[in-house]
Each structure stands twice: as C-alpha cells, then as structure tokens.
N, CA and C of each residue as an Amber inpcrd file, in Angstrom:
protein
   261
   7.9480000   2.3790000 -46.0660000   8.2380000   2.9790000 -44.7820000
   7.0250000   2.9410000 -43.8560000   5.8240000   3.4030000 -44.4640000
   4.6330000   3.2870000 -43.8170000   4.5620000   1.8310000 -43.1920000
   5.1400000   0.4900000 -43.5970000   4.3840000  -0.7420000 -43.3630000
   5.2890000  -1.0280000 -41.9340000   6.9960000  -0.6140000 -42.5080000
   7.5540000  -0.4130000 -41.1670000   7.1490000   0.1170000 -39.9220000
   6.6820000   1.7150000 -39.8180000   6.2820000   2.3230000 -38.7450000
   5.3330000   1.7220000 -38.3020000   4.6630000   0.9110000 -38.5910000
   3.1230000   0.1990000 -38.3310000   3.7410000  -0.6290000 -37.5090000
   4.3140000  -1.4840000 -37.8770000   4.9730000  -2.8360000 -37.4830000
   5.3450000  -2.5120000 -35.8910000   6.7310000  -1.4400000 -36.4810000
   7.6760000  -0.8910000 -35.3230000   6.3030000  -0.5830000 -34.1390000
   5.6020000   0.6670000 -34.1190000   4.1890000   0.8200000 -33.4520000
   3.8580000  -0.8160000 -32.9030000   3.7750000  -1.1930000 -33.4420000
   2.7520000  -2.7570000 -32.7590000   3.0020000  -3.3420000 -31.7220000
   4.8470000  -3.6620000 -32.3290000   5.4970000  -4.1620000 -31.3690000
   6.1230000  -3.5720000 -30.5010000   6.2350000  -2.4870000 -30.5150000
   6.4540000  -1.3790000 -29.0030000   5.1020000  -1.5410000 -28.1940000
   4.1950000  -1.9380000 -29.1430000   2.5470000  -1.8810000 -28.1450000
   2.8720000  -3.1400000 -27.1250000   2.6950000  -4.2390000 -27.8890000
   3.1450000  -5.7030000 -27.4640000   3.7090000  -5.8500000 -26.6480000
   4.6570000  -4.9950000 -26.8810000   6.1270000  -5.0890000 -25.9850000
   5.7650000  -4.5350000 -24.1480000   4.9590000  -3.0710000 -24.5900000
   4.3520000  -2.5710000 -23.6200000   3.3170000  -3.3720000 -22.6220000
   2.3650000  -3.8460000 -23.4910000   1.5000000  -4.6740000 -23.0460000
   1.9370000  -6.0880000 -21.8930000   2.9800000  -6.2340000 -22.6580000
   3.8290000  -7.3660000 -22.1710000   4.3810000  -7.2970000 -20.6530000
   5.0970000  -5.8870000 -20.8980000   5.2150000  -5.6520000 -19.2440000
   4.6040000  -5.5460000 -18.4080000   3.1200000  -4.2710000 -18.9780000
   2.5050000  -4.2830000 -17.7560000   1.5260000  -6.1040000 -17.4830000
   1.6390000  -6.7770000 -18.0500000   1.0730000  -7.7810000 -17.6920000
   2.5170000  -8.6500000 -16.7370000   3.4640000  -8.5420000 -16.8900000
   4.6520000  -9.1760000 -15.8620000   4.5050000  -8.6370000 -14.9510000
   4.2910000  -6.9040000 -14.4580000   4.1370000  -6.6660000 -13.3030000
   3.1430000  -5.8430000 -13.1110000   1.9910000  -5.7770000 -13.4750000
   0.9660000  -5.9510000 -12.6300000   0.6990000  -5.4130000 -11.2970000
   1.0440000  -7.3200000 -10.7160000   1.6060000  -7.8140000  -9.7120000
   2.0890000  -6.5840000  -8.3350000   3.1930000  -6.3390000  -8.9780000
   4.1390000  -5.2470000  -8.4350000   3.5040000  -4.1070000  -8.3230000
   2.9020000  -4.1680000  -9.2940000   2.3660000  -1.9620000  -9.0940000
   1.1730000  -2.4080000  -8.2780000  -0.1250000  -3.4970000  -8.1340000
  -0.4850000  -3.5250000  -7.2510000  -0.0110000  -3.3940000  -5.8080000
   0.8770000  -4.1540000  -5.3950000   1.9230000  -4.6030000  -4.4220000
   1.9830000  -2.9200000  -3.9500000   2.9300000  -2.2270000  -4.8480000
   3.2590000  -1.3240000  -4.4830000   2.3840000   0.1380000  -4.0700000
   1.4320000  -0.1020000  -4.9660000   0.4070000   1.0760000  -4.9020000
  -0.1750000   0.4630000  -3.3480000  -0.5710000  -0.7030000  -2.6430000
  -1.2980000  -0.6010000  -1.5370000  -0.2290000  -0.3800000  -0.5920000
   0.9200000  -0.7610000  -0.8540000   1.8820000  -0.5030000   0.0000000
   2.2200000   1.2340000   0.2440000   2.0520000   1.6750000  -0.8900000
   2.2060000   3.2510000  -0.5580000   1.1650000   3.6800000   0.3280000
  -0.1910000   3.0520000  -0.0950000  -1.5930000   3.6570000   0.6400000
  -1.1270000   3.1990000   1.9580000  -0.6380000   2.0540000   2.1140000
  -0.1000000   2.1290000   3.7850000   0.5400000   2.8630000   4.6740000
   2.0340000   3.0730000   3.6730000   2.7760000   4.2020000   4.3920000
   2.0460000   5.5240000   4.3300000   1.1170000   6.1340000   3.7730000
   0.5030000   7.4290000   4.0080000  -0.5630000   7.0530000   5.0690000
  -1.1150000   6.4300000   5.4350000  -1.6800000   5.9910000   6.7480000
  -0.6460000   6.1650000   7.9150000   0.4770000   5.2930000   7.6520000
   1.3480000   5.6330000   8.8100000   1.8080000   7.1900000   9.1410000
   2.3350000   7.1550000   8.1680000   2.3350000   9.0120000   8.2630000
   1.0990000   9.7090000   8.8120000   0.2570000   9.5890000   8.7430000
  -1.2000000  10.3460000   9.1240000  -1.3350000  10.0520000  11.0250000
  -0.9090000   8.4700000  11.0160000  -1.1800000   8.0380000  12.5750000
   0.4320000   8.9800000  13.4530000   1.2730000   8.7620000  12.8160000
   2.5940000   9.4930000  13.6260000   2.4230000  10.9760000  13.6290000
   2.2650000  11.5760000  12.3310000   1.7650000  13.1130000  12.7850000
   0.1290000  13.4170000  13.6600000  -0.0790000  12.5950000  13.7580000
  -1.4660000  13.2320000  14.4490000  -0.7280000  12.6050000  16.3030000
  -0.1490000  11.7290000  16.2950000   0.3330000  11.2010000  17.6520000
   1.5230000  12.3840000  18.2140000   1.8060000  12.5420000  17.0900000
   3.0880000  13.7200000  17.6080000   2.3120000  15.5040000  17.7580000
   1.7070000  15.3450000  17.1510000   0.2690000  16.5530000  17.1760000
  -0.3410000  16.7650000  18.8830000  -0.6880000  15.6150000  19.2460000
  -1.3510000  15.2410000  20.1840000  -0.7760000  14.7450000  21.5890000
   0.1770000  14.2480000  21.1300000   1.2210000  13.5610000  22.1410000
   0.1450000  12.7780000  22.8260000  -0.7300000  11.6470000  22.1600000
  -1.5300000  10.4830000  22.8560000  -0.8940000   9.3960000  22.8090000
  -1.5000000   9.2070000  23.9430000  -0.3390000   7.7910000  24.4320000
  -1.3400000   6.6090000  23.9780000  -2.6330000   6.7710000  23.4370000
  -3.2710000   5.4930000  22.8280000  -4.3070000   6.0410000  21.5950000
  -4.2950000   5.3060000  20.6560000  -4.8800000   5.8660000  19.5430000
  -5.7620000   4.9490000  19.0060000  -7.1910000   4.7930000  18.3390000
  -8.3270000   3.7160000  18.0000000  -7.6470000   4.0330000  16.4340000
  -7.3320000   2.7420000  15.7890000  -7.6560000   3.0980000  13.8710000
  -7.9460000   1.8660000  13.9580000  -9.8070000   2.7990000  13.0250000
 -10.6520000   1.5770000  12.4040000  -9.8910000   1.6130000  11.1160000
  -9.8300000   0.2830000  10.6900000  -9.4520000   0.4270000   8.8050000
  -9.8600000  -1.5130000   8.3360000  -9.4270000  -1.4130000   7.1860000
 -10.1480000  -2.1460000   6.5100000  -8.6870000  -3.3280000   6.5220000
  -9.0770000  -4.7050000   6.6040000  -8.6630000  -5.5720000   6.8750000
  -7.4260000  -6.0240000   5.9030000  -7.4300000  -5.7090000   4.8690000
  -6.4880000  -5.9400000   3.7420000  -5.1530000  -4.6790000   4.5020000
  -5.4110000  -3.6220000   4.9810000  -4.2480000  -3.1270000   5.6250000
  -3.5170000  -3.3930000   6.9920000  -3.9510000  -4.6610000   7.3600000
  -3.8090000  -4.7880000   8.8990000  -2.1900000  -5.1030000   8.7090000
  -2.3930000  -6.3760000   8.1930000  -0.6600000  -6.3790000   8.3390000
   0.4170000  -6.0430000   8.1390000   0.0950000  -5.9090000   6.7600000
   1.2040000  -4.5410000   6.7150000   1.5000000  -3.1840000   7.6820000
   0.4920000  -2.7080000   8.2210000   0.5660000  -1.4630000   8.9040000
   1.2290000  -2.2800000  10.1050000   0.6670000  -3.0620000  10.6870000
   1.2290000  -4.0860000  12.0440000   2.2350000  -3.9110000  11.7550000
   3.3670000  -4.5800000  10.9830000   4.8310000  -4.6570000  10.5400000
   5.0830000  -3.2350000  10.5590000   4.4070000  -1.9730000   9.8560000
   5.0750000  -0.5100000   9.4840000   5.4620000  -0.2880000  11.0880000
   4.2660000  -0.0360000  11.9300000   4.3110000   0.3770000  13.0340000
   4.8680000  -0.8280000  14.0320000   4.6750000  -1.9430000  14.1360000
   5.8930000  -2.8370000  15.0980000   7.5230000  -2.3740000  14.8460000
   7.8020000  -1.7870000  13.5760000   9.3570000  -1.9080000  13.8930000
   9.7150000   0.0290000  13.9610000   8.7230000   0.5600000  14.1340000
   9.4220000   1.6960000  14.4380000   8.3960000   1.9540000  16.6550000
   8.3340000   0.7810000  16.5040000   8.2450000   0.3880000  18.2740000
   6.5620000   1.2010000  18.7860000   6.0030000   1.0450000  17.8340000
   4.4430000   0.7200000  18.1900000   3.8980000  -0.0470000  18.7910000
   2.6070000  -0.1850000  19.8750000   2.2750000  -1.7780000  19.8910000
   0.9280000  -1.3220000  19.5850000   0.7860000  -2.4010000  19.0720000
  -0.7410000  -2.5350000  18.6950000  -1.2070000  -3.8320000  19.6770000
  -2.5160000  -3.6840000  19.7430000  -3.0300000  -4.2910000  20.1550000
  -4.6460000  -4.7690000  19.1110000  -5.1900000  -6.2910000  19.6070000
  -5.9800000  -6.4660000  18.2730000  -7.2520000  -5.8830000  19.4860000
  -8.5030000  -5.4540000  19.0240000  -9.5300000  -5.2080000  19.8410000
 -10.7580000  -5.8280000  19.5930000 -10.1490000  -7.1540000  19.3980000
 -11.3470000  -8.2650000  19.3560000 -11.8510000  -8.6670000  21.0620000
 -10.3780000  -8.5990000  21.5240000 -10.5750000  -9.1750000  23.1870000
 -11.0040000  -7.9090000  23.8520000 -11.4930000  -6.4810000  23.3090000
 -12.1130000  -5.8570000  24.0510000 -13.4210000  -5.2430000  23.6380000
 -13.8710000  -5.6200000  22.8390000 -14.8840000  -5.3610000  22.0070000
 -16.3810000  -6.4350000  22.2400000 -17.6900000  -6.1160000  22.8840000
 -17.7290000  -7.0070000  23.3550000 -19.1430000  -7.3640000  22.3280000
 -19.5530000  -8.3470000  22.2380000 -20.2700000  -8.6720000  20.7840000
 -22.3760000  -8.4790000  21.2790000
C-alpha cells in the first residue's frame, strides 16, 4: 500500500507540475491583466472624485496597451505625450 500511495503522490505531483507549466502563460496573462484593471479602477474613481476633465498617468510601458484598449472602449481618449514633452 505504501509503494502505491508514493506512486499515486508522484503522479498527482507530475500531473500538477504539468499544468502549471501549460499555463503559465495564462496566469501570467492574467495576473498583469488584473494589475491593469485595478489601475483602471483607481484612474475612474479618482476622475469621478474629482470630476477632471484631464488626467497625467505616468506608468510603465508594458501597461500601455492594454490600459489604451481598457480606457478607449469605455470612451476615454488618451493621448501619447511624446508630441508634448519637449526633450
């Protein structure tokens, strides 16, 4: 019985192992994707807080597009501030 439970154990490990190596992928995906939508949330309650009609967010480049897309379809505009930024 002992050599069984060992076995059984291993290959539930394996098995485990197995998945998180298929998706990965996905829980990355998804974990930055959440860190996005709590950004958005942070920019809409502080806009609705404030009722400003223009808002600066510095952030880090790996969130640009996604947030672009969050906020373009609930009728944001962004604008990029390369063309006003002057070097």
């Amino acid at each position: 019985m002992v050599r069984k439970k060992s076995y059984i154990k291993h290959n539930n490990l394996n098995y485990l192992y197995t998945i998180i190596l298929i998706y990965i992928g996905a829980e990355l995906t998804s974990t930055f994707k959440n860190r996005d939508y709590k950004i958005y949330s942070n920019i809409v309650t502080k806009q609705l807080e404030t009722q400003a009609k223009r808002m600066l967010l510095i952030i880090g480049v790996a969130h640009i597009g996604s947030l672009k897309s969050i906020l373009r379809d609930d009728d944001f505009i962004t604008i990029d501030t390369k063309a006003h930024i002057k070097k």
